[in-house]
C-alpha positions as protocol buffer text, in pm:
chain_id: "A"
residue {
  index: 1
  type: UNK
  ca { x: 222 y: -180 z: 1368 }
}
residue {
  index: 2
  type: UNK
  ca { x: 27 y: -279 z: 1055 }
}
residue {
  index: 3
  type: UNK
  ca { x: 138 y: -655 z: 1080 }
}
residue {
  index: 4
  type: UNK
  ca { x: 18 y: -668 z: 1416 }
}
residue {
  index: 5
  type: UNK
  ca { x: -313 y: -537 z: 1333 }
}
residue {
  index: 6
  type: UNK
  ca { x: -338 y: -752 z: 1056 }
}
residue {
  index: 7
  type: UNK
  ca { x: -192 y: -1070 z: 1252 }
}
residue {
  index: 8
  type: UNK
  ca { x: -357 y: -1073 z: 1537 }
}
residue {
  index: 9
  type: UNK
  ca { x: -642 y: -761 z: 1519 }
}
residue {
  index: 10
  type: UNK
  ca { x: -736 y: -444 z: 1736 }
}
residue {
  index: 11
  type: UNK
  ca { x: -1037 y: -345 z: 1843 }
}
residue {
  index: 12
  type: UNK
  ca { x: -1340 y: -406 z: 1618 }
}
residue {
  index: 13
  type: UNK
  ca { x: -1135 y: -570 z: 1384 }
}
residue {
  index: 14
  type: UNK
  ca { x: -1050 y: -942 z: 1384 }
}
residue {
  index: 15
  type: UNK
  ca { x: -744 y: -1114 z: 1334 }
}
residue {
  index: 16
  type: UNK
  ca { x: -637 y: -1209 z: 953 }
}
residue {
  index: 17
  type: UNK
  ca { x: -337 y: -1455 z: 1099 }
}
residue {
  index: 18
  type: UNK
  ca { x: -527 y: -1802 z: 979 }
}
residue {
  index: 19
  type: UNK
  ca { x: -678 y: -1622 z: 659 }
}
residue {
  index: 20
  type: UNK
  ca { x: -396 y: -1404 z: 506 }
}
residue {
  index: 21
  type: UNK
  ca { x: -49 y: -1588 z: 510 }
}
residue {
  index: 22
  type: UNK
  ca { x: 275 y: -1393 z: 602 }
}
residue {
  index: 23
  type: UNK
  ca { x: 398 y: -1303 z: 262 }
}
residue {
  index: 24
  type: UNK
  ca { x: 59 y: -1153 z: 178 }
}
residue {
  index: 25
  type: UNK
  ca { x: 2 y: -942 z: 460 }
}
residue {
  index: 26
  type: UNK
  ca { x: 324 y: -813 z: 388 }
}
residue {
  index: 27
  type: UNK
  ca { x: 226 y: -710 z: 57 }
}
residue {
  index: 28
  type: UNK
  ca { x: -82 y: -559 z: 220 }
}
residue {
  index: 29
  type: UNK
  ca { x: 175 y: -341 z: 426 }
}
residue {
  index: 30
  type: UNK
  ca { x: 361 y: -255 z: 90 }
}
residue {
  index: 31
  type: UNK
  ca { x: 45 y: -130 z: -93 }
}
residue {
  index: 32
  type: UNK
  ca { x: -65 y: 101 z: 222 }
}
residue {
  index: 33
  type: UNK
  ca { x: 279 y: 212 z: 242 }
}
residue {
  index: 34
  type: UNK
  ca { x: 306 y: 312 z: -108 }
}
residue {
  index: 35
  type: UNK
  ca { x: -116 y: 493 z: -116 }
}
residue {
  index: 36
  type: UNK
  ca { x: 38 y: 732 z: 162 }
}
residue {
  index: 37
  type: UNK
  ca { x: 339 y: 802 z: -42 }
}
residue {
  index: 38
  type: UNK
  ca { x: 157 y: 866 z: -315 }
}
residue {
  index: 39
  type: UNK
  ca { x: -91 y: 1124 z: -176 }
}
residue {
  index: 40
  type: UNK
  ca { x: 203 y: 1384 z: -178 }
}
residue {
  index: 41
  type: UNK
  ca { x: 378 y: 1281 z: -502 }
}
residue {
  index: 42
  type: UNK
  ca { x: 440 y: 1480 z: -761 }
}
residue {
  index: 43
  type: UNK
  ca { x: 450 y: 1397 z: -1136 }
}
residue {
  index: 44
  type: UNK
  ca { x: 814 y: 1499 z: -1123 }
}
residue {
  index: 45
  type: UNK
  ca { x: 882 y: 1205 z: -826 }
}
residue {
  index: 46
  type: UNK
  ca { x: 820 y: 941 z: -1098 }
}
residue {
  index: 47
  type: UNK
  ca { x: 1102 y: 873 z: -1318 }
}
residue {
  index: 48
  type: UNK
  ca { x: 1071 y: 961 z: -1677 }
}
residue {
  index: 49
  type: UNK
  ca { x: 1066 y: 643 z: -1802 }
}
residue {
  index: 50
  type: UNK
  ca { x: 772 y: 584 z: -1640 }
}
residue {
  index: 51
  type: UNK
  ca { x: 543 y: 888 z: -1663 }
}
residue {
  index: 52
  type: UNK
  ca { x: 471 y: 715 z: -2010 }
}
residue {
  index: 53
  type: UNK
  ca { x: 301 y: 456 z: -1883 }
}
residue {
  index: 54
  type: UNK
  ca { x: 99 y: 711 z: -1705 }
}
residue {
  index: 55
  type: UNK
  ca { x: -81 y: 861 z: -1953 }
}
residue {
  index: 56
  type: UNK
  ca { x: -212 y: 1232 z: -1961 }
}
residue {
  index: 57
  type: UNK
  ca { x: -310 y: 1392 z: -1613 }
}
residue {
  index: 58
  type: UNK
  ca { x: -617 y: 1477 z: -1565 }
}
residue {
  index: 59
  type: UNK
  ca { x: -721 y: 1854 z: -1667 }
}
């Protein structure tokens, strides 16, 4: 669905085909994808070697 949108628009919103090529509108599909996983996470979802790189949650 998001390609689509992104390939050839939907209502108000204009098609991206001539302006964002394939590989990048799939990466635009990856980085939705993973915001609306990450609205549910948990700190205990990321593995431990990476909470490091997290830093301290917020208080």
């Amino acid at each position: 669905h998001f390609f689509d949108v992104i390939t050839n628009g939907q209502r108000t919103m204009p098609p991206y085909a001539s302006q964002v090529a394939v590989r990048d509108r799939w990466a635009i599909i990856a980085y939705i994808r993973a915001l609306q996983l990450s609205q549910n996470a948990r700190i205990e979802d990321v593995p431990a070697e990476e909470r490091n790189r997290l830093g301290e949650p917020p208080k």
